[in-house]
C-alpha angles and dihedrals in degrees: 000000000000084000102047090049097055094052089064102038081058090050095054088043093056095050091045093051082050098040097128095056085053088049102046091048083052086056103050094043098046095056094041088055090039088054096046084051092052090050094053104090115234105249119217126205131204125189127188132172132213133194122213111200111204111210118157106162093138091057090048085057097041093041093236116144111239124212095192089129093036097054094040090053087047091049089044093051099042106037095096082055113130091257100054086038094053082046091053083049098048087039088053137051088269095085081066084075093041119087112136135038099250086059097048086053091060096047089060100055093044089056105049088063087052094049127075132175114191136181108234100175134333112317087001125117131181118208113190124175127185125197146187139165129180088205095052127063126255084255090049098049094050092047086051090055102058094044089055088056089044100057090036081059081051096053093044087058092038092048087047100040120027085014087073099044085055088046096057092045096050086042090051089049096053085046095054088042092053092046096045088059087043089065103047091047079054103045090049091054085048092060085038090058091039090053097052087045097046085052096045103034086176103068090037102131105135114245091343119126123213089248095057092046104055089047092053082045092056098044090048092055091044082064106038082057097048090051092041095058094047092045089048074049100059089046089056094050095047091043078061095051085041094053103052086039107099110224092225134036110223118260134229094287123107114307111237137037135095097321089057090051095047087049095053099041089055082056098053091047094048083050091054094059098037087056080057098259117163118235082243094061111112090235089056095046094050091044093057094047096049092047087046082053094050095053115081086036090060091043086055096050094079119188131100110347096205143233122325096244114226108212083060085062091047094047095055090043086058093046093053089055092053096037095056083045090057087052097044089056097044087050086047093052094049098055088043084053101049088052098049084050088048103047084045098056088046090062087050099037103038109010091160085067101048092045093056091055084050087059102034091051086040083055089047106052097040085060096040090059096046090054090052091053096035086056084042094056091042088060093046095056094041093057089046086058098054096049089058090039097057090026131039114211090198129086105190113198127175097210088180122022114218105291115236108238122246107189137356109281081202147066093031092220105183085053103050088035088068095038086061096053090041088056088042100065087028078062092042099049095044089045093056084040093051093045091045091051090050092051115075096233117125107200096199131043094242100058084051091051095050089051103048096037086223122117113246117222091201156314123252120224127244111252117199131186132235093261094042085043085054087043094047088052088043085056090049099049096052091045086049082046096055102036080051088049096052077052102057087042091068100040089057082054096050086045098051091044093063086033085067094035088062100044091055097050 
């Protein structure tokens, strides 16, 4: 512990008897890291925050999608972009120190690391800028800040509000542009398809393929067949009715006789066939011949031949109408027929032909369906344009204006201001330290006796005169003088610090 204690009691003599060399290191790099600190420009920083309300009630009733959310998450993501940031420089004092584009280029990027946009809570942003410049005063720079923070709030309404009306128009030209090329490119496959049709008048069906036609061809015959066989059906059924139905009713001559049997036997018979019964069927046959044996009887028989009966003439009517159905559709069927065998014999004979109507009316088709989507879209978005043209979905709302700032949030200059005169005397005192370890001296007897490894008897004091004691006070005032004087140094720095922050607040 002696030991120990004596160490340091020789320390502190060395620096003391060193003490203006510590002094003097103090000094110099006091007034070096002082002046590096004055150098450093005091930065300012503004903050403002702004609330977006989202309400798109009219697009819920119209059916229009809104991207409201979506646009204000893309302005908010991309306002601190080269382009809005060179538009915050040109719209503040910055663009005075800006001439040239290589300086402009700089600015930019300077800026970007001064600038933040956050997101605080939803639909809330919050836009801070800091700002310093050596060339500019403390008043300047603040002042600076809080424009930059204002014009970037100009350019987040501007971007939400008018950004999206520039953005519908410019989204409805390139439509229009896109469907004005759609319909030449249709209008040129429409000649294209008129002129193959005009050379081969036999294939001319519109838009129709070959394809397509057969199979409308097929399915029409399918039905004409179908109607045909139920109309040769009901002509059937009424030559049936025809056929048991008497032509005349008898008169008012005797009843009997040949004419009465003939009469009856043509209704059996016309009862036979409408039951279904072949012309081969013994009944029939024995029918007919009885009705062919009791003609010319009946023809002999002379006498009234009786009333005209009326639901004979119905019946025939009846038939005349069927019968000229049953011929329509036959004649139906046969020109059906003869296309479906034409169109047929094109595929074999000239399938070139029918497969470049298959590609122009392919060609045809396909644009004409993207002209159709591409009109739909336009509406749509001209619709959509409208809705954000009469009614504004966002509500903009600048909760905090930009602050104004009151004092630098960088450098912390009282602070560094007293690091640098700590590490100024720390300089000074191992200075003096380090000089007074590379000198031989030993300033008590012990440390001489420990190096030389030789007792010493004893150590004689220093005896001053009167003139060399007034000399030594005279030293010790100056040095007192000076180290008070470093101290005074730093507290006018200190003082004229505070003294420019409150000017500037």
């Amino acid at each position: 512990m002696n030991t120990i204690f004596d160490e340091l009691r020789a320390a502190i003599f060395s620096i003391w008897h060193r003490r203006w060399l510590a002094l003097a290191v103090a000094w110099g790099v006091c007034l070096l890291g002082w002046l590096m600190i004055a150098s450093i420009p005091n930065t300012y920083e503004s903050r403002s925050r702004v609330f977006v309300q989202l309400d798109d009630v009219l697009s819920d009733v119209t059916g229009v999608p809104s991207n409201g959310k979506r646009d204000i998450d893309r302005v908010r993501q991309t306002l601190t972009s080269a382009v809005n940031l060179e538009k915050v420089i040109r719209g503040t004092p910055l663009s005075q120190d800006v001439t040239t584009p290589k300086q402009m280029e700089g600015a930019v990027l300077g800026l970007a690391k001064a600038i933040k946009v956050e997101s605080q809570q939803e639909n809330t942003f919050e836009i801070s800028a800091k700002y310093g410049d050596g060339s500019r005063s403390d008043a300047e720079n603040a002042k600076m800040a809080q424009s930059i923070v204002q014009k970037m709030i100009d350019l987040f309404r501007d971007e939400n509000l008018a950004g999206n009306r520039g953005e519908m128009n410019t989204s409805l030209d390139f439509m229009n542009q896109q469907l004005a090329t759609r319909q030449k490119e249709l209008e040129l496959a429409e000649q294209k398809r008129l002129a193959f049709e005009t050379q081969n008048p036999d294939m001319a069906q519109g838009s129709l393929s070959v394809m397509q036609r057969l199979e409308a061809s097929r399915a029409e015959l399918r039905g004409i067949d179908a109607d045909l066989a139920a109309a040769q059906s009901a002509l059937a059924a009424i030559n049936g009715q025809l056929a048991g139905t008497p032509k005349t009713l008898p008169g008012s001559g005797p009843v009997g006789g040949a004419r009465a049997a003939l009469a009856q036997a043509q209704a059996e018979l016309a009862g036979m066939r409408a039951r279904g019964l072949t012309d081969n069927h013994p009944d029939v046959i024995a029918a007919r011949n009885q009705v062919n044996a009791l003609r010319p009887a009946a023809a002999s028989e002379g006498g009234p031949g009786g009333m005209p009966n009326p639901a004979y003439s119905s019946l025939e009517s009846i038939r005349a109408d069927r019968q000229a159905n049953v011929q329509a559709l036959s004649a139906r069927r046969a020109m059906v027929q003869g296309d479906l065998s034409r169109i047929t014999s094109q595929q074999i004979t000239n399938p070139q032909v029918a497969a470049e109507q298959q590609r122009i009316n392919r060609d045809y088709d396909v644009l004409k369906q993207q002209y159709d989507k591409l009109l739909q879209d336009r509406e749509e978005l001209r619709l959509r344009g409208q809705v954000q043209t009469e009614h504004n979905a966002v509500k903009f709302q600048v909760v905090d204006p930009p602050t104004t700032p009151r004092g630098p949030i960088s450098p912390n200059r009282p602070f560094l201001l007293f690091g640098v005169l700590v590490a100024g005397l720390g300089a000074g005192v191992a200075a003096a330290f380090a000089i007074s370890q590379l000198r031989s001296t030993f300033s008590t007897t012990s440390k001489l006796e420990s190096a030389l490894g030789l007792p010493v008897l004893g150590a004689i004091s220093a005896t001053l005169t009167d003139a060399g004691r007034d000399l030594r006070r005279k030293r010790l005032r100056l040095f007192y003088a000076a180290s008070g004087a470093l101290c005074g140094l730093f507290v006018l720095l200190l003082t004229v610090e505070f003294i420019q922050r409150g000017m500037v607040a």
